[in-house]
C-alpha positions, 0 to 999 in steps of 0.5 A: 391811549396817552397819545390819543388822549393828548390829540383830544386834548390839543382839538379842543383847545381852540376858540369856539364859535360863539353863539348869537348871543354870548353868554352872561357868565364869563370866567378866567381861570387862573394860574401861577402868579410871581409876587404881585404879577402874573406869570407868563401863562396867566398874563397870556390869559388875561391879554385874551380877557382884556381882548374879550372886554374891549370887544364887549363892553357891556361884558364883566369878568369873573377872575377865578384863583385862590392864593396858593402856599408858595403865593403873597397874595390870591391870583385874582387879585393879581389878575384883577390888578392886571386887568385894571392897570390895562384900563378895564375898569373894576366895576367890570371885574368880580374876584373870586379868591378861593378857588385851588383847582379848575372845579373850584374856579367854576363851581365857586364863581358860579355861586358868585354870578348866581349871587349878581344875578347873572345866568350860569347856564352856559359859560365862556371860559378863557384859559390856556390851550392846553387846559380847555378841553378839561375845563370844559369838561368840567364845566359840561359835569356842573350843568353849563355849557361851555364855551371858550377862548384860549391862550396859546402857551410859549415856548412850544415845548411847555405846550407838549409838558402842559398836553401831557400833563393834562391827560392825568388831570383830565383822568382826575378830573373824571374821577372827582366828577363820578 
């Protein structure tokens, strides 16, 4: 069942074919952060993010991640600093900085959107291969459809950690959604 559970995990964890039009909503999830930069893991994402924005111009970003106990400061403020230092410019980034968990990230950025006015209906989620079929899934039990675009996870050897860390997090997040 492990097993199984970790092939679901690595399909999904690829790029989706966006439809036509792309959806409104967009979201980087985030991850762990050293002081005031990103770890390697969440830079990956948001080098995906900054691709994303350069393709589409007219597309804002919504940085999800709150500050954890080990952390200075709140992951999308480091990510939208991230961002910015690449060229992107703030107007086109909405920091979302309460967020501890996936569930959270999306639930609490949608609010945001909602607020701006932007259709939560279907979102784009970008993050990390290993972690797109459980945010996904997560996204499914909120009412969005989901789309996605992924970070690979270097070296290999944390990509099977992450995958088999997420069968329990997936089981989790099943749990919470009930």
């Amino acid at each position: 069942a492990v097993f199984g559970s970790m092939g679901l995990i690595i399909a999904q964890g690829r790029d989706d074919e966006m439809p036509q039009n792309a959806p409104e909503f967009v979201v980087v999830l985030g991850a762990q952060i050293n002081g005031d930069q990103p770890s390697l893991t969440l830079k990956k994402r948001l080098d995906r993010a900054y691709e994303y924005m350069t393709e589409h111009p007219q597309a804002t970003v919504f940085v999800s991640g709150g500050q954890g106990p080990d952390e200075a400061q709140t992951e999308a403020s480091v990510m939208a600093a991230y961002l910015e230092r690449r060229g992107i410019d703030s107007s086109r980034i909405v920091r979302e900085e309460q967020a501890s968990d996936t569930r959270e990230n999306l639930i609490f950025s949608a609010e945001l959107a909602q607020g701006r006015g932007v259709d939560t209906g279907s979102v784009l989620i970008i993050t990390s291969d290993f972690h797109m079929a459980r945010a996904k899934y997560i996204a499914r039990t909120l009412g969005m459809t989901p789309y996605g675009l992924t970070s690979g996870t270097a070296p290999w050897i944390l990509k099977v950690n992450y995958e088999l860390r997420e069968v329990f997090a997936f089981v989790k997040a099943w749990w919470k959604a009930r």
